[in-house]
C-alpha positions as CSV (number, residue, x, y, z in Angstrom):
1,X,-0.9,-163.4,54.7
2,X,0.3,-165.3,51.9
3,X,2.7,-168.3,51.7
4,X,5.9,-166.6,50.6
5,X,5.5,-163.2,53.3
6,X,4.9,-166.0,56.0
7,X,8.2,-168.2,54.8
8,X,10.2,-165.4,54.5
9,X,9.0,-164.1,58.4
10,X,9.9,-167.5,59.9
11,X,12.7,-168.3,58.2
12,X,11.7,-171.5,56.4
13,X,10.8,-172.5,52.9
14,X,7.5,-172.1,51.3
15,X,7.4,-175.8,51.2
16,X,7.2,-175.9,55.0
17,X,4.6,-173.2,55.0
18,X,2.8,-175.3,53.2
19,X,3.1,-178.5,54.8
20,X,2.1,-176.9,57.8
21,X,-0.9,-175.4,56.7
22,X,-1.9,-178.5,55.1
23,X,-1.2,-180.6,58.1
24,X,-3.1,-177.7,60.5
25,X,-6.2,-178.1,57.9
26,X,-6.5,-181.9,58.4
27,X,-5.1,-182.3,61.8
28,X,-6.2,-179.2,63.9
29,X,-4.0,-178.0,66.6
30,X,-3.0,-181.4,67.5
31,X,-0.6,-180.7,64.0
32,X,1.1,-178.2,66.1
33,X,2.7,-179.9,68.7
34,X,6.0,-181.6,68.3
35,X,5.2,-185.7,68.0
36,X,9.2,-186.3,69.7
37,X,10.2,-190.3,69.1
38,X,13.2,-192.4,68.9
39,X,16.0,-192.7,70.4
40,X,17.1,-195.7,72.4
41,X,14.4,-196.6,74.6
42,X,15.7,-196.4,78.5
43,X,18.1,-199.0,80.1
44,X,16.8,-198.8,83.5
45,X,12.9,-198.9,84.9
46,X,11.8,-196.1,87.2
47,X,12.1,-197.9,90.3
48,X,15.6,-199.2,89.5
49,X,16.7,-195.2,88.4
50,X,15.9,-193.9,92.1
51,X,17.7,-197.0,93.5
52,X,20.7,-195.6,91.7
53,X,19.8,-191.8,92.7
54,X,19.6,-192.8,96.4
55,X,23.0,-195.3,96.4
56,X,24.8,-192.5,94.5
57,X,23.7,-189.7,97.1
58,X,24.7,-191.7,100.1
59,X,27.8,-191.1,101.8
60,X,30.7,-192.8,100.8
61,X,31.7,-193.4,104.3
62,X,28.1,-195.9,105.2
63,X,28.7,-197.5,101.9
64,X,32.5,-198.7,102.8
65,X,33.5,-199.0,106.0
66,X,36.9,-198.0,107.3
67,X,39.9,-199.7,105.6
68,X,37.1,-201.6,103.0
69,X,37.1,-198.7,100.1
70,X,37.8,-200.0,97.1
71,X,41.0,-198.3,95.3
């Protein structure tokens, strides 16, 4: 299949189709795959993200007892 017939089928410019082909040719399959990155990198560690998860999931009612809920 040629460049053009394959740009037209998936939507995208021949210029794509290209640059993936080329890409496939020096890189393999590895080419393929989506390389995701950026983005702010996370706040909170792991262990600190289930202490949150577990506080948040707990009743309100062992957090505060009576007459100490904050308004």
């Amino acid at each position: 299949m040629d460049v053009p017939a394959i740009a037209k089928v998936a939507f995208t410019s021949e210029d794509r189709v290209r640059d993936v082909i080329r890409n496939f040719n020096a890189d393999g399959f590895g080419s393929l795959y989506p390389k995701y990155r950026g983005g702010r990198p996370p706040k909170f560690t792991l262990p600190q993200r289930r202490e949150i998860k577990k506080i948040a999931r707990t009743c309100q009612a062992r957090l505060w007892p009576k007459g100490n809920r904050p308004r």
